[in-house]
C-alpha positions in Angstrom: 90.0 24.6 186.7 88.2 21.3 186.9 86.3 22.1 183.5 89.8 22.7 181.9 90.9 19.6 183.5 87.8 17.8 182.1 88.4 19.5 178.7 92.1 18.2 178.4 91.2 15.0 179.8 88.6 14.0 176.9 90.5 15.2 174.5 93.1 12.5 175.1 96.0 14.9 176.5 97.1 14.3 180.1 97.6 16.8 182.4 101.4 16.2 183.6 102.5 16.2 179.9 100.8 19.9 180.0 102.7 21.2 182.9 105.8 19.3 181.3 105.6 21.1 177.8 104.2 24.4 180.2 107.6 24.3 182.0 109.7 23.5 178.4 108.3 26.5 176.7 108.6 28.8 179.6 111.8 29.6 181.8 111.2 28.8 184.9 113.8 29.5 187.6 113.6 26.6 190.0 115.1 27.4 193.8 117.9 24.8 194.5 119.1 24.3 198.3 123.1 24.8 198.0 124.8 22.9 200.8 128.4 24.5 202.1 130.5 24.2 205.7 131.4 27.5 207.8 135.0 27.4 208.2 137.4 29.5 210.0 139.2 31.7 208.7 142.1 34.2 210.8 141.6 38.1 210.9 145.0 39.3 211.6 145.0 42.4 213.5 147.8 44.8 214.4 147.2 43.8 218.5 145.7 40.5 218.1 144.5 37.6 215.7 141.1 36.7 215.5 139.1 33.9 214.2 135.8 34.4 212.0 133.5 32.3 210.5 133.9 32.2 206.9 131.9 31.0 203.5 133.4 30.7 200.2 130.7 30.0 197.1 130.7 30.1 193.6 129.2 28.2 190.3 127.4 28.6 187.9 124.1 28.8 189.6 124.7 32.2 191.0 124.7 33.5 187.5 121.6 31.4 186.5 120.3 33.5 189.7 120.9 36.6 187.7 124.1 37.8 189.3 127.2 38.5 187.1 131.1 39.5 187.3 131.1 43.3 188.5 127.6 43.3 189.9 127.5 45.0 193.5 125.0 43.1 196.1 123.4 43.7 199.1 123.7 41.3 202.0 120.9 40.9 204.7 121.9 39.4 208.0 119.3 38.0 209.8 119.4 35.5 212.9 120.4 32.2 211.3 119.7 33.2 207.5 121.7 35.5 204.9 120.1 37.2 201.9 122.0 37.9 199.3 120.0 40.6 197.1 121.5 41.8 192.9 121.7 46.0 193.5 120.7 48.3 190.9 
């Protein structure tokens, strides 16, 4: 690494303009943090109404994720974290 670091460096090419043209030629997915509020939403039941947590999503990230209209998921529930996961 340091030899190819040496190499580039002589030759008058700097190593962030590498990784830049590296990351250009190559799709890359990059993991953005999407921010959303848990609202309430009302289950209405035939003895009594209940309210749930509720999370509504969507943009064009999640098919940049690979997901698309008619795909099925699988959804992880885990203590304070979902996974959303494309099925087969």
């Amino acid at each position: 690494m340091v030899r190819a670091k040496n190499m580039l460096t002589a030759a008058g090419i700097s190593i962030s303009r590498c990784f830049f043209n590296l990351a250009k030629s190559v799709s890359i997915m990059t993991y953005k943090t999407r921010k959303t509020k848990i609202q309430t939403k009302t289950a209405y039941r035939k003895w009594s109404n209940k309210q749930v947590p509720w999370i509504s999503f969507a943009g064009i990230y999640i098919q940049e994720a690979g997901f698309k209209d008619g795909d099925t998921c699988e959804i992880k529930v885990r203590r304070n974290q979902l996974v959303i996961t494309k099925r087969k």
